[in-house]
N, C-alpha and C positions, 0 to 999 in steps of 0.2 A: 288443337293444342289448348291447352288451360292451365291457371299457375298455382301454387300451394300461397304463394304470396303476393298477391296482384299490384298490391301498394310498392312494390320496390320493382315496379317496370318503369315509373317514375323516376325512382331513382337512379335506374339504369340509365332512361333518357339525359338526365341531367349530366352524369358521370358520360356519358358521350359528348354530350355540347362541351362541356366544359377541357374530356380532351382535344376536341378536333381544335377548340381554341386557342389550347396552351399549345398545342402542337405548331399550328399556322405562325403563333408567334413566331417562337422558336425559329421556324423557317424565313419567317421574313427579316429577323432579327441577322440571321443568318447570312443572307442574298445582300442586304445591308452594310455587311460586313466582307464582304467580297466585291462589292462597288467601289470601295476605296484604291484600289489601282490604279495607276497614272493614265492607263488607257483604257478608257472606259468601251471602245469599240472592239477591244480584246475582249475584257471582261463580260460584255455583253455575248459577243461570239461563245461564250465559256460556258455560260450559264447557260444557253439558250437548249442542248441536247439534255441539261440533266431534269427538265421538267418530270418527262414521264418516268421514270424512275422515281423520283422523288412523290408523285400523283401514285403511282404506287404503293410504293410505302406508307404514304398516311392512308391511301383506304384500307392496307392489309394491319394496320395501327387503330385504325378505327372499328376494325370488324372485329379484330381479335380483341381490344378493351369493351367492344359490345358486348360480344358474348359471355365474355367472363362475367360483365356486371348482369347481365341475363341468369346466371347462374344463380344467383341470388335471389332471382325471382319464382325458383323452384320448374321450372316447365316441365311438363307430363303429359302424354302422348294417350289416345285409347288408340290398342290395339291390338289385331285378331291374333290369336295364338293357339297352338293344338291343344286341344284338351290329351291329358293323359290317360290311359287305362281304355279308352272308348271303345265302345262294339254297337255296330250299326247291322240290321239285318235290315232287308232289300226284297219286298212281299210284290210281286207281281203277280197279276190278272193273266192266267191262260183258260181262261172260257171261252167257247167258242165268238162269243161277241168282240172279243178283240180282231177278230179278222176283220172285223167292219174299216172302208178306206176313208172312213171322214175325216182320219186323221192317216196323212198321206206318211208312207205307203200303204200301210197298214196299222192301228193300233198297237199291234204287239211288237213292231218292228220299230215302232216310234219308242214302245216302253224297253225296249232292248238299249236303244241308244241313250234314252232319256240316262238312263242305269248305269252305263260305263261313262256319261259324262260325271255324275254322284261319286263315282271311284276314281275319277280321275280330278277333282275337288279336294277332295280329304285326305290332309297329310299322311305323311309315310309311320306308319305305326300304328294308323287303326285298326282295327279286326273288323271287317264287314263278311259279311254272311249272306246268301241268297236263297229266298224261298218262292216256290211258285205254287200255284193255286190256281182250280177249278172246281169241280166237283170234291175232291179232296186237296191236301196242302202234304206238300215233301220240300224237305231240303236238296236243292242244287248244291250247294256248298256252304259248311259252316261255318264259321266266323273264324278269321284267319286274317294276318297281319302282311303275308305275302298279295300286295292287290294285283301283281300279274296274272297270281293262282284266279283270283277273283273274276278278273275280268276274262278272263278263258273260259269260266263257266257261264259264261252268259249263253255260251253255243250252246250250252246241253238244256236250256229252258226249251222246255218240250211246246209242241207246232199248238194253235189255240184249240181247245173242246171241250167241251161239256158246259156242268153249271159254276153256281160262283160262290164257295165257301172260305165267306171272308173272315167267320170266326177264327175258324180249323187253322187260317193260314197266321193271325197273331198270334194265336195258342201255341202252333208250332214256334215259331221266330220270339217268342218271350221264352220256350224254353231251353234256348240257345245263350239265351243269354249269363253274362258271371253274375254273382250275386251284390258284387259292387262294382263300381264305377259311373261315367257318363254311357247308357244305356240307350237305345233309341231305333225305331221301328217306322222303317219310311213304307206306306202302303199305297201301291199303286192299284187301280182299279175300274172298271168301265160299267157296272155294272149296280146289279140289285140283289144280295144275300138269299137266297134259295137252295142253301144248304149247309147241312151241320148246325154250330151253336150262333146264337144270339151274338155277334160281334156288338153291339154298343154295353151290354151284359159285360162281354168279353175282357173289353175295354176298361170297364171298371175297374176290375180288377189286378190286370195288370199297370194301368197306372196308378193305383194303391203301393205298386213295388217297386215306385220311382222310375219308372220305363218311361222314356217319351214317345207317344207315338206322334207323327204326321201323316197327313193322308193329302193324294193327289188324285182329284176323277179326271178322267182322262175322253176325253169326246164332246158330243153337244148331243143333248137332250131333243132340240128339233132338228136333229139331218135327215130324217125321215128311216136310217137305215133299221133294218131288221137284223136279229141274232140268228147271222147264216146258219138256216135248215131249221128255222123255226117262225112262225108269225108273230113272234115278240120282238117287240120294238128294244133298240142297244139304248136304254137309257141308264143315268146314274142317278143314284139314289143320292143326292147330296146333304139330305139331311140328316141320313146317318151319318157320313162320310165328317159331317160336323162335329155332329155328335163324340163321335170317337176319339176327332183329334183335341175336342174339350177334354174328354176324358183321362186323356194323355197328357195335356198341357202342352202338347203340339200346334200344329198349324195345319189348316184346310185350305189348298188351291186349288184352282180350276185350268184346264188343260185343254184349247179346242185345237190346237197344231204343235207339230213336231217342234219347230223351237220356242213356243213357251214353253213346250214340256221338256226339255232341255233346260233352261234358261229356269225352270221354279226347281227340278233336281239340283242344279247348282246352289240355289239359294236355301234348300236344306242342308245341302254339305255344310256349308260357311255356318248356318245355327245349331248344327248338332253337334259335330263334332270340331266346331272352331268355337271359342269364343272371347269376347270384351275382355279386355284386360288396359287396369292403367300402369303406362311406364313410366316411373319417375327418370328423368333426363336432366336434372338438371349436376350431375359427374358428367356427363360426354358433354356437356357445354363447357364446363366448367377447362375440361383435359382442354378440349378442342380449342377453346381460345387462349388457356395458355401455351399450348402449343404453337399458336400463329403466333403468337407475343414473342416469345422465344426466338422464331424462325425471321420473324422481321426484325427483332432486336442484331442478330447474328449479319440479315442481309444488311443493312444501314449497317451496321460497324465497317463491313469487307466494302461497302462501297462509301465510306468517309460522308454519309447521312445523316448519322445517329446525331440530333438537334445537342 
């Protein structure tokens, strides 16, 4: 929390000492004034149940003239809010090197789940889109606002094979997209570009169109494993993978298990299609403490308090 006016938290402080003071008076001025009875073991007996009540009311007296003088001091909150208009498409690796288990169960099974934690992050309204890629790029499902629809297709990303056209698959999923709004292209990936166009090329270009892309490689570079049915090692290129998400004005993670790849999917949802926003707060302080002001003023009348 942060204030538009920092110098009158001061004077909030003061404006509280000074009521809990006048208040105590008041009270003891009070209590003073009720010792004058001939029986003072009456009077004592009398007074002794209304403490907490009375303990009550000056703290709900002191909270409520806080906050009002708090109002003053302007407070404003940062916080996440849905961006409107948003369309996220969702680029996953099906070459056959995702079959590799260094990332348990399987790489592609890890980017399955990675993906419906992503759609189950992002508020109700965005349009998320699914593409998969190997040797060429197709859309699973275009970008749609229904994320039930969404996360139903995750079943139909087809079992991992071939090679890995990482261009093909932004090319595709940038031309899903509207021609305005918060734009944004999360690519998952395990691998090294050996087909179709130049993805960091790619890249250029569509971040030129305000598109953000992010990229996630997914695996570790020394497991030893090889790209089942072939003696190429399942390595990621991450220098493109850098590259690109420069490009995009995105962001580049690294992924060696199933919940970091989880846990950095989450962390794109919240920067793509959520973001920073400051809330001015200081009316709901302002309501709120009049409102207790009020509501204690009412309770000390009905119970013969009010100083």
């Amino acid at each position: 929390m942060s204030f538009a006016h920092p110098l009158w938290l001061i004077v909030a402080l003061l404006l509280c000492a000074g009521f809990a003071w006048l208040y105590r008076t008041f009270e003891r001025r009070r209590e003073a004034q009720a010792l004058a009875y001939s029986n003072l073991e009456f009077a004592l007996d009398a007074l002794r149940p209304s403490r907490i009540p009375g303990a009550a009311l000056f703290a709900a007296w002191l909270i409520g003239a806080g906050t009002l003088a708090l109002a003053l001091a302007g407070p404003r909150f940062t916080a996440h809010v849905p961006v409107r208009d948003a369309t996220v498409m969702i680029c996953i690796d099906v070459s056959g090197s995702m079959r590799s288990t260094d990332v348990e169960p399987t790489r592609w099974q890890a980017a399955k789940s990675a993906a419906r934690a992503f759609i189950d992050a992002v508020p109700e309204g965005t349009r998320v889109g699914i593409v998969s890629f190997s040797s060429d790029a197709a859309i699973i499902q275009g970008p749609i606002s229904d994320l039930d629809v969404v996360r139903a297709s995750l079943d139909r990303i087809p079992y991992p094979n071939g090679a890995t056209a990482i261009g093909d698959a932004l090319n595709v999923a940038a031309s899903q997209m509207p021609p305005k709004g918060r734009r944004a292209i999360v690519l998952l990936t395990d691998g090294v570009n050996n087909r179709g166009s130049d993805p960091v090329t790619d890249s250029q270009q569509i971040g030129a169109r305000g598109i953000t892309i992010s990229t996630v490689g997914v695996g570790t570079n020394d497991s030893g494993q090889l790209i089942p049915g072939t003696s190429e090692p399942a390595e990621i290129d991450e220098d493109a993978l850098r590259a690109i998400a420069s490009n995009g004005g995105g962001h580049y993670a690294r992924a060696g298990d199933a919940g970091t790849l989880r846990d950095e999917f989450r962390s794109l949802a919240l920067e793509t299609v959520w973001e920073k926003r400051r809330v001015e707060a200081a009316l709901p302080f302002a309501f709120g403490g009049g409102v207790l002001v009020v509501l204690t003023f009412l309770a000390g009348f009905a119970l013969g308090r009010f100083p």
